[in-house]
N, C-alpha and C positions, 0 to 999 in steps of 0.2 A: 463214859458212864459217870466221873465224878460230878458232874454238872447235872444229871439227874439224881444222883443220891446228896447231893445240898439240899435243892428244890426239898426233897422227898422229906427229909431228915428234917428241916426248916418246920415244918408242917406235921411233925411226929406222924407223918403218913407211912411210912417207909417201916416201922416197928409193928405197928399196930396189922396191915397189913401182911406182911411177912410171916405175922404168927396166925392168924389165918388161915393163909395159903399152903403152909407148913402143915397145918392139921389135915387140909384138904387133899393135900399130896400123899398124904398116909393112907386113906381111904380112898383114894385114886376120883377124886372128885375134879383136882385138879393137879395137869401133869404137872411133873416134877421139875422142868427146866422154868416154868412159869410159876414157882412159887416162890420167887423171889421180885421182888415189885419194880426193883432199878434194871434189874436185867430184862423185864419184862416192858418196859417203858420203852427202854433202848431200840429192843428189837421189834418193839412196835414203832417206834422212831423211823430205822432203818428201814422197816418195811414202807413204809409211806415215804419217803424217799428215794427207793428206790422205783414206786409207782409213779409218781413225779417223773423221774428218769426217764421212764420206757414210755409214759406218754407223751413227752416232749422229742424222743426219739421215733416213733410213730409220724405224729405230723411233720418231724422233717424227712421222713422216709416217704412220706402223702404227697409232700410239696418242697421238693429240696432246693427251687432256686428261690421261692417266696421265703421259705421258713431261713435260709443261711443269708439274707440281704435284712429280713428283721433280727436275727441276731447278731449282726453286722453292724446294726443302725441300734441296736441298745448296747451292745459294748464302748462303739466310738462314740455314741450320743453320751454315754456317763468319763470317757475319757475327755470329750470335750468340755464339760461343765465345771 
C-alpha cells in the first residue's frame, strides 16, 4: 500500500478523494471500507491479480502438458538470455 499512497499523494488524489468518500460513507452511499482511496486501489489491485491467477490456473488445468512446457520455455528462455 505505500507505493499506492505516493502515486496517490503525488497527484493530491488521495485527500481530495478521501473527503469525498468520507461524506459518502455517512449516508451510506458508499461503504465504509471503500472510503479510503489507497485501500481501495490496493484491493482492486489484488483483485485483478488474483483474476490473472485463476485464469492462468484454468488453462493449465485445460491443457496441462501444453501450458507447463510454455512455461518451461519462458522461464528457461529469460534464464538463458
Amino acid at each position: 500500500m505505500p507505493i499506492v499512497k505516493d502515486v496517490t499523494s503525488k497527484v493530491q488524489l488521495s485527500q481530495a478523494c478521501n473527503k469525498y468518500a468520507e461524506l459518502g460513507s455517512q449516508y451510506g452511499v458508499v461503504d465504509k471500507q471503500d472510503a479510503n482511496i489507497e485501500q481501495y486501489v490496493t484491493k482492486k489491485a489484488l483483485d485483478a491479480l488474483c483474476w490473472v491467477i485463476a485464469k492462468e490456473e484454468a488453462a493449465i488445468r485445460k491443457d496441462t502438458i501444453g501450458q507447463a512446457s510454455s512455461i518451461l520455455k519462458k522461464v528457461f528462455g529469460a534464464v538463458a538470455k
